[in-house]
C-alpha positions in Angstrom: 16.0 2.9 31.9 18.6 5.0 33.8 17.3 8.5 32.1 14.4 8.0 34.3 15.7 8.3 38.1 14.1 10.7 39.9 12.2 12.0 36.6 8.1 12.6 37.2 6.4 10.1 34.9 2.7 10.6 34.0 1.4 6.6 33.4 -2.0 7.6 31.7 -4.1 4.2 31.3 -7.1 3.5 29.3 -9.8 1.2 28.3 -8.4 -1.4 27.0 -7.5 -5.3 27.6 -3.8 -4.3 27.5 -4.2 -2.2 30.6 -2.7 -5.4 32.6 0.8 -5.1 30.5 1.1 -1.6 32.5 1.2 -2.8 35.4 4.8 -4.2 34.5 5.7 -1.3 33.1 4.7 0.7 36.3 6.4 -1.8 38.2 9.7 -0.8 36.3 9.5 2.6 36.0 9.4 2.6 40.0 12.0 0.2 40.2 14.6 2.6 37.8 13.7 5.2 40.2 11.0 7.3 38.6 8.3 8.6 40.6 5.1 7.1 38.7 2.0 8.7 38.6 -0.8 7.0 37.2 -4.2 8.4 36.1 -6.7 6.2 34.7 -10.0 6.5 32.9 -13.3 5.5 34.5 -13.1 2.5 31.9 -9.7 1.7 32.5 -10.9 0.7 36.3 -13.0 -1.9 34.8 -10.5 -4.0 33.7 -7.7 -3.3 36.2 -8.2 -1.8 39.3 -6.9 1.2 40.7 -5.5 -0.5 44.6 -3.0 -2.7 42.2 -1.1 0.3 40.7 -1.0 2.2 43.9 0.8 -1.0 45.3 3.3 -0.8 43.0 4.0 2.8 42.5 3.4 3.7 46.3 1.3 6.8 45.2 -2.3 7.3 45.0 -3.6 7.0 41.5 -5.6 9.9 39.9 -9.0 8.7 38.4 -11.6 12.0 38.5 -10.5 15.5 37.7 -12.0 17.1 40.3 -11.7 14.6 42.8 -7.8 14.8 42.6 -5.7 14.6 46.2 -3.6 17.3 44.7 -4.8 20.3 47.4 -3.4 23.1 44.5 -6.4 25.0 43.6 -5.5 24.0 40.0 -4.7 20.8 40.9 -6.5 19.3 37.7 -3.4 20.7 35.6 -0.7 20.6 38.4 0.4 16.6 36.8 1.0 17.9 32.9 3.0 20.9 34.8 4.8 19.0 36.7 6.1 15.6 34.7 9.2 15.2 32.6 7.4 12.5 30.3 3.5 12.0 30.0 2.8 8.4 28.7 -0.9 7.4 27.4 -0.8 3.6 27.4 -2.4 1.9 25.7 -4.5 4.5 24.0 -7.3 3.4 22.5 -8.9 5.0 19.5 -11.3 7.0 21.6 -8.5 8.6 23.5 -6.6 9.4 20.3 -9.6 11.1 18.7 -10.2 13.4 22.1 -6.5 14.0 22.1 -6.1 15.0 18.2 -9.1 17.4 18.5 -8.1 19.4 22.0 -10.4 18.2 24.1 -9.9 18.8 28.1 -13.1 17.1 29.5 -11.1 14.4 31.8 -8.0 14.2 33.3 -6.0 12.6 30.8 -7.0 15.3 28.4 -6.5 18.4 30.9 -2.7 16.7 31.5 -2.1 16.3 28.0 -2.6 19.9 26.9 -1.2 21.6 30.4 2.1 19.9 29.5 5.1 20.9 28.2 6.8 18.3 28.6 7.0 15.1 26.0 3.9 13.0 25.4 4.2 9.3 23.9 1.1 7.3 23.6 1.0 4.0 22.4 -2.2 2.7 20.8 -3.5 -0.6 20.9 -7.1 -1.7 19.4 -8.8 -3.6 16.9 -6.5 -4.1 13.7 -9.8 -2.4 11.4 -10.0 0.5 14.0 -6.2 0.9 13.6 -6.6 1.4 10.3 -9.6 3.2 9.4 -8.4 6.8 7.7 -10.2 9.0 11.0 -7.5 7.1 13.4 -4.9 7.2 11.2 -5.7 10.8 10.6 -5.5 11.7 14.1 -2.4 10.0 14.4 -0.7 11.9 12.0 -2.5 15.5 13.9 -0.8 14.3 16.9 2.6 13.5 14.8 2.5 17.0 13.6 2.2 18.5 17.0 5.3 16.4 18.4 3.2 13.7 20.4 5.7 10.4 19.5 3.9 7.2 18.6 4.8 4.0 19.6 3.3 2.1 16.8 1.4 -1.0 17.5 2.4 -4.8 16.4 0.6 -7.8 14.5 -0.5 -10.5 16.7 -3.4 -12.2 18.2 -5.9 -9.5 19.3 -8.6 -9.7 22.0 -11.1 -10.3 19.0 -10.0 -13.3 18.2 -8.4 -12.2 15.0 -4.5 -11.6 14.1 -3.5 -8.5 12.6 -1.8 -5.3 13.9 -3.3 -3.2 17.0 -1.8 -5.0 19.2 0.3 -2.9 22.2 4.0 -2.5 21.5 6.1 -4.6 23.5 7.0 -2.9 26.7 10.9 -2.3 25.8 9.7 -0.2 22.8 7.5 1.9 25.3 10.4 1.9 27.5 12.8 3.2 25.0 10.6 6.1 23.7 10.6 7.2 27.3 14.4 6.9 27.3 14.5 8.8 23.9 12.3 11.4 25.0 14.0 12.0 28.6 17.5 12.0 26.4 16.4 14.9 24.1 14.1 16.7 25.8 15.6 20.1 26.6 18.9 18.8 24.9 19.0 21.6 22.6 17.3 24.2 24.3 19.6 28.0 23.8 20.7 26.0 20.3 19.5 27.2 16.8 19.2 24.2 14.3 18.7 25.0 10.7 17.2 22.4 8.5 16.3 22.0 5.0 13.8 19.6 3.5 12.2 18.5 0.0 13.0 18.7 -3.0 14.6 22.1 -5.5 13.0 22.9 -8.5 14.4 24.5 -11.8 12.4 26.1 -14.0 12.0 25.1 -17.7 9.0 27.4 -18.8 6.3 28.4 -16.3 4.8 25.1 -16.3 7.6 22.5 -17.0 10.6 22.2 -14.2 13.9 19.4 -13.6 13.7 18.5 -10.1 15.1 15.2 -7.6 12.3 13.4 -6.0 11.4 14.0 -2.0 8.4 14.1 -0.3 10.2 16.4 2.4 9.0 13.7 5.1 12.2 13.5 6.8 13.3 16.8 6.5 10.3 18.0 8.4 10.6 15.4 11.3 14.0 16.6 11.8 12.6 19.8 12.2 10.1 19.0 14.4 12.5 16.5 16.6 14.9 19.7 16.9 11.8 21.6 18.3 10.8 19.3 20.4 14.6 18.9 21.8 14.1 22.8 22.6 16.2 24.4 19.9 14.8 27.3 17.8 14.3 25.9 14.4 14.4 27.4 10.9 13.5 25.0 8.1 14.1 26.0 4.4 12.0 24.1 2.4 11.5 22.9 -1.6 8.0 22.7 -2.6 5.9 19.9 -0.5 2.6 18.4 -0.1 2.7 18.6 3.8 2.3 21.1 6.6 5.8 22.7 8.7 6.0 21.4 11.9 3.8 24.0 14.7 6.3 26.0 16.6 9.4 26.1 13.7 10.0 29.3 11.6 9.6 28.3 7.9 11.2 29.6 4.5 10.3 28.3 1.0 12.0 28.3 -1.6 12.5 26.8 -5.4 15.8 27.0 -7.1 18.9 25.7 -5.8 20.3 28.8 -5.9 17.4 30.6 -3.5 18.3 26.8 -1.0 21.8 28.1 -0.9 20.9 31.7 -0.2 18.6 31.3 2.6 20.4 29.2 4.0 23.9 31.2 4.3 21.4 33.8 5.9 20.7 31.7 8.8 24.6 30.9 8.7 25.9 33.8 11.7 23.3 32.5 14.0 23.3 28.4 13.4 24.8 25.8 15.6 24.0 23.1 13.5 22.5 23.1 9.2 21.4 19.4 8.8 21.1 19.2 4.6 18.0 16.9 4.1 16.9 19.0 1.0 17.2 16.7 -2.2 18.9 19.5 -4.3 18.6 19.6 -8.0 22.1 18.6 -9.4 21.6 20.5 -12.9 19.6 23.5 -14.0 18.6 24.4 -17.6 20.7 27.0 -19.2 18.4 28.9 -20.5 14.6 29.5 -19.0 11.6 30.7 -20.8 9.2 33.0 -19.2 6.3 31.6 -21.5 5.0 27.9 -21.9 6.6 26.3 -25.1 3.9 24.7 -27.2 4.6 21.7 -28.0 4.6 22.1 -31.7 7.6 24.6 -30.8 9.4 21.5 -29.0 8.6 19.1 -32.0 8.8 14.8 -31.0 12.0 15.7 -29.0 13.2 17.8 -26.9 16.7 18.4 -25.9 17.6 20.3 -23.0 21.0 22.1 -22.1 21.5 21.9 -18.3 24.5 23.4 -16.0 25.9 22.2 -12.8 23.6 24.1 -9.9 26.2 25.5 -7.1 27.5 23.4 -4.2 25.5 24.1 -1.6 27.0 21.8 0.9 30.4 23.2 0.1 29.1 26.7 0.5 27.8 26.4 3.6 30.6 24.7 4.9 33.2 27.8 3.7 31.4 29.8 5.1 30.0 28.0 8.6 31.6 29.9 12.1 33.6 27.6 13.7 31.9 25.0 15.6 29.1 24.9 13.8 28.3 21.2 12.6 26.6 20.5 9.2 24.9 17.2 8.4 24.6 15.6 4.9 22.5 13.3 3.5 23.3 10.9 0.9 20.5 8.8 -1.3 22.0 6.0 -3.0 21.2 2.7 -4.9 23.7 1.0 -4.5 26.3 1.1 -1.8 25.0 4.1 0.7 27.4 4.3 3.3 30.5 3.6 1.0 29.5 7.0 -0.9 28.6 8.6 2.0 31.8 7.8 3.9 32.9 9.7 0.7 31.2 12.9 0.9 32.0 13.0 4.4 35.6 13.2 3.5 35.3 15.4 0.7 32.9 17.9 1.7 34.5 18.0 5.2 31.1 16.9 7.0 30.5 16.8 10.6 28.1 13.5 10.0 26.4 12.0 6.4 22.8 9.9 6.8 23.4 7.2 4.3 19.8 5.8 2.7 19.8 3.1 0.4 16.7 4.2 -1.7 16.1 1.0 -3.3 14.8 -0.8 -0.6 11.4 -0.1 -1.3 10.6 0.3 2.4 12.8 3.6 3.2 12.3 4.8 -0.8 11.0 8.7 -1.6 7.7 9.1 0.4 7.7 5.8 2.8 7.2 6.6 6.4 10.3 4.9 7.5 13.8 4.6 6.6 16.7 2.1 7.3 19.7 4.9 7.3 23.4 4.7 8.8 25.0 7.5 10.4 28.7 7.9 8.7 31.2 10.2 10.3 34.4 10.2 11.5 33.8 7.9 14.6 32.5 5.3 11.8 29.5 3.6 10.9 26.3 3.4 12.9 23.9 0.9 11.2 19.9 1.8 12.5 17.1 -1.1 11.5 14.3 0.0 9.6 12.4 2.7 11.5 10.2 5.3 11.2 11.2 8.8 10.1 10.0 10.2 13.6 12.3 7.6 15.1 15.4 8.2 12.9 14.8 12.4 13.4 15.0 11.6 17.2 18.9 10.0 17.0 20.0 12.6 14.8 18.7 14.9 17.1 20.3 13.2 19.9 23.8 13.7 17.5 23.0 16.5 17.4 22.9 17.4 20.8 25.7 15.2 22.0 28.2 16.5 19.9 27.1 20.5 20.7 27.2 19.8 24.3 25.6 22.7 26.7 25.2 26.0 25.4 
């Protein structure tokens, strides 16, 4: 927890049994050399009370908005102003709704949307809560507006039952905090170019050839960018999901349009990361009407061409110092093949995903990946596509260096 000396953290506590776990993790934030702030709810209090944190963090703790010992006259949003990382632990399902939907009638609220800086929560409650679809649809509201989620476990809960809802361990709390405090502002004055989801290439109006992607992981990377302050442009193939809030978007459809926009962007880029699942072949020939199928007869045989390069004409035509990131979906051996585009295509760094494992397939919510370059092979365990956004970003940002 180095990243957190002399950083302002915002400890935001709720009602729930888990509030006693944040007392430990109070008690090391202090210890690393953050300055802890702790606002609670009214039902927090209940189960922990508000004398034991200020023992350990050596500061007051904030309960009532307008009762705040800040003596600014906007005192009420002076904390989300002021912190480097706001942390809402646990956060029980009542928090998360109030959160998703804007609402600013406590303190926890009011900090939450007066911030600019990073907000992690980190819910823990009944494993049936944690799964109805209203939670889980607040969840993903707050995914889409950059908030991280520290996913809860499986384990005994305080009903009695076993299941997950139970409060992450605190070294996954811990290192969100680090990954947020390591990327936040890492890219600010950069521009990061991103493309996501699949091409497609039209047979008739109605029929296309296309590679399968849900886009999922090109869009966290775009929001991860964003979040690391970078101006973002995403280039996306047609998707089912929103563009992150805050990133300048561009669809497209062919391979051909991918490659265009994208060598647009080129003069201004810093970094193109290539999640886009491009179309390897096109159909010679396209029809601007819908062939009936007594046309096509019992079957049809279709005469495709090799679609452009796109990696290798971004690359030709990249200014120097700009670093472009590949991805490589394979079956079989991942990082073998993409230890070979990275030599071939003259990569800065390939994401190697071995879409087999039916756990980090097209359209899961996490991925096992390595990151292949020239430094070698960095091996990540299964995480979530948030997660694995947030260490290419931190590449990313590493390998730029300040602006």
């Amino acid at each position: 927890m180095e990243r957190v000396r002399g950083r302002f953290v915002v400890l935001a506590v709720t009602g729930s049994i888990a509030v006693y776990k944040m007392i430990e993790l109070a008690r090391r934030l202090t210890q690393a050399g953050a300055t802890v702030q702790v606002v609670m709810t009214r039902s927090a209090t209940e189960f922990v009370t508000p004398l034991t944190f200020q023992a350990i963090t050596y500061r007051p703790v904030e309960v009532e908005m307008f009762a705040m010992q800040d003596e600014r006259a906007a005192g009420h949003v002076a904390m989300g102003r002021e912190a480097d990382v706001v942390v809402v632990a646990p956060a029980t399902a009542h928090v998360l709704a109030r959160l998703a939907h804007g609402f600013s009638d406590d303190l926890i609220a009011t900090t939450v949307l007066a911030t600019d800086a990073p907000v992690i929560v980190a819910p823990a409650m009944e494993t049936h809560m944690w799964q109805n679809p209203a939670t889980q649809a607040n969840v993903s509201a707050l995914r889409a507006r950059g908030v991280r989620v520290v996913e809860p476990e499986s384990g005994p809960l305080a009903s009695g039952e076993a299941g997950p809802g139970r409060l992450a361990a605190l070294e996954r709390i811990a290192s969100a905090i680090d990954d947020a405090l390591a990327t936040s502002g890492a890219l600010a004055g950069r521009h990061v170019v991103v493309t996501a989801g699949p091409t497609v290439e039209a047979i008739d109006p109605v029929r296309f050839v296309s590679n399968r992607s849900s886009g999922k992981m090109g869009y966290a990377i775009a929001a991860a960018a964003r979040d690391a302050g970078a101006e973002v442009t995403l280039v996306t193939g047609p998707t089912a999901i929103a563009p992150p809030a805050g990133v300048r978007t561009f669809r497209v459809e062919s391979a051909e349009e991918l490659r265009d926009a994208v060598l647009a962007t080129l003069p201004r880029a810093d970094a193109v990361v290539m999640a886009a699942a491009v179309a390897d072949y096109r159909p010679i020939e396209r029809v601007d009407r819908k062939l009936k199928k007594k046309e096509l007869g019992r079957e049809l045989t279709l005469r495709l061409i090799e679609n452009p390069d796109v990696l290798k004409a971004i690359v030709a035509a990249r200014r120097p110092g700009t670093i472009v990131v590949g991805f490589k979906a394979e079956t079989g051996d991942a990082t073998a093949e993409a230890g070979r585009m990275l030599r071939e295509k003259k990569l800065d760094l390939v994401v190697a995903n071995d879409v087999s494992d039916p756990r980090s397939g097209f359209g899961s919510e996490d991925d096992r990946v390595a990151f292949v370059s020239a430094d070698g092979v960095e091996q990540l365990d299964l995480l979530p596509k948030s997660d694995v956004a947030r260490r290419l970003v931190a590449k990313l940002a590493e390998r730029l260096g300040s602006p």
